[in-house]
N, C-alpha and C positions, 0 to 999 in steps of 0.2 A: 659708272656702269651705264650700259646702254639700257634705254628705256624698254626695248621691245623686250629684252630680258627679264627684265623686272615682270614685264606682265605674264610671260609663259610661268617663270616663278608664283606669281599672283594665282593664275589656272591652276596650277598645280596644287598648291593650298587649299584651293577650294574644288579639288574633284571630289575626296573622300562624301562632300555634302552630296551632290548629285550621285554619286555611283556605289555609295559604301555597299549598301545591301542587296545589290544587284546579284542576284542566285543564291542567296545568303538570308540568312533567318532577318526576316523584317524588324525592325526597332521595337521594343517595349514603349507605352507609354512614358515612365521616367528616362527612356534613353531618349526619344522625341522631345520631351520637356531639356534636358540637357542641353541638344542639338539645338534647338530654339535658342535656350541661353548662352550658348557659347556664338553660334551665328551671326545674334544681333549684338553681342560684343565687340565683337571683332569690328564691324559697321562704325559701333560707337569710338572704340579708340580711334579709328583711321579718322573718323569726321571730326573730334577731339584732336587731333591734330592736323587736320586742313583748313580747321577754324582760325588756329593761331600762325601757320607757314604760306596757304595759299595767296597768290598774289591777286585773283580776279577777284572781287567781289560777287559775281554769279559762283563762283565754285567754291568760297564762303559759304553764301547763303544755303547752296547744296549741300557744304558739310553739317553747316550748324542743323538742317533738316535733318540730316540721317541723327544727327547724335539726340533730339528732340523726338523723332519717331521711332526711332528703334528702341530708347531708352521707353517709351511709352509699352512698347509691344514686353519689351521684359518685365515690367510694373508689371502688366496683364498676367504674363504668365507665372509671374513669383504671386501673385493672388491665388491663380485658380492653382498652382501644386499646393500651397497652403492649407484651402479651401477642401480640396479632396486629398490632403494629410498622402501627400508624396512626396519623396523626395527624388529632385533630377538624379537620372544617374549617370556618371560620366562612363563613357565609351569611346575606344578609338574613333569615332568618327569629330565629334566633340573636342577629344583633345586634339585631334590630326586642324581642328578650324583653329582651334586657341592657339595652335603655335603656326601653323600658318599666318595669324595673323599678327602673331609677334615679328614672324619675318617679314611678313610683307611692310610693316609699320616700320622697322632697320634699314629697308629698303629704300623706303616712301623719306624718310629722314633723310639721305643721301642726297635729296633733291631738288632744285631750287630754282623758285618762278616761275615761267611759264612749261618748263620740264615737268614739276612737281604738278603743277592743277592738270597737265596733258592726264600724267601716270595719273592721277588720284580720282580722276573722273573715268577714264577707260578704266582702272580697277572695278569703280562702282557700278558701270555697267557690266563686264563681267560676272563681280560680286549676284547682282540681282537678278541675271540671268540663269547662276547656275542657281540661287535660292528658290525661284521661282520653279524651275524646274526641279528638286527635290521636293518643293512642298506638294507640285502635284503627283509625282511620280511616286514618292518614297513617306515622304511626312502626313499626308492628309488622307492616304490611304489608309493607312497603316493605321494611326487615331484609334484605339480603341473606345477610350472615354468620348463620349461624346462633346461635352463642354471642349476637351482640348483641340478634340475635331472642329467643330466649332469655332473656336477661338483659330484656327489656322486659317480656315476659309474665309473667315473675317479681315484678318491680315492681309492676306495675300492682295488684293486691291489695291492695296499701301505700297508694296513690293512693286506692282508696274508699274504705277505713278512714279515710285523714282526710277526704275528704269528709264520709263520716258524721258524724265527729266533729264537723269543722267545725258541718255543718249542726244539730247538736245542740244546740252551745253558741249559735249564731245566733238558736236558738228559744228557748234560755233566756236570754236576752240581750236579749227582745223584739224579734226579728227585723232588719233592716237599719235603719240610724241614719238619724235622723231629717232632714229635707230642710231 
């Protein structure tokens, strides 16, 4: 499969996060708390498996990050739904990430060595470009609780940083893999 494919696949998967609620009833708290857990999962299995397939040691160390901070950011939020006795709820948007990222991971499996850390780094820049942009657009507005408000604005800091990273190693990597 050609790489550049994979990544329109990849976009695609992850529009629902950026665009779901675009003219459309904004998210409930439990459905933001959901959206949160299914987003940084998806993060965690793909880095969960770049950890053990990628060939660069920078795009290692990039995954083992996501699966190390992302898995922090879901501790977070499985505390505070806890804490204020909610439970996530799943929503199209959530599960549209969860299987997204099932595919994208079937995908990203198909691929090997310098092909693989190319896709698996342009995913994560992707990835954290559209997350960034629903947390400000759709997720952190929306926040009715404050704590989970809160707790998003918090995050988000974490989100550029790996963007940056991401797009770092992307560029030392010669940019997005080859068609």
């Amino acid at each position: 499969m050609r790489t550049s494919t994979w990544l329109v696949a990849a976009t695609i998967a992850l529009a629902p996060l950026a665009g779901a609620y675009a003219g459309a009833t904004p998210p409930t708290d439990p459905q933001i708390a959901a959206i949160v857990v299914a987003a940084n999962q998806v993060d965690i299995d793909a880095g969960k498996l770049a950890t053990g397939k990628a060939q660069s040691p920078d795009v290692k160390a990039l995954a083992e990050r996501m699966v190390v901070d992302h898995s922090g950011v879901n501790e977070k939020a499985g505390a505070l739904v806890k804490k204020l006795n909610v439970t996530p709820q799943s929503n199209p948007t959530s599960e549209s990430l969860l299987q997204g990222g099932k595919d994208n991971l079937a995908k990203l499996r198909g691929l090997q060595g310098v092909e693989f850390d190319k896709a698996y780094v342009a995913q994560e820049v992707t990835y954290h470009e559209t997350v960034i942009d629903a947390l400000d657009k759709t997720l952190i507005p929306n926040a009715k609780n404050k704590e989970l408000h809160d707790l998003l604005v918090q995050v988000r800091p974490a989100f550029v940083s790996h963007l940056e990273h991401a797009r770092h190693l992307q560029s030392k990597l010669g940019g997005a893999a080859s068609k």
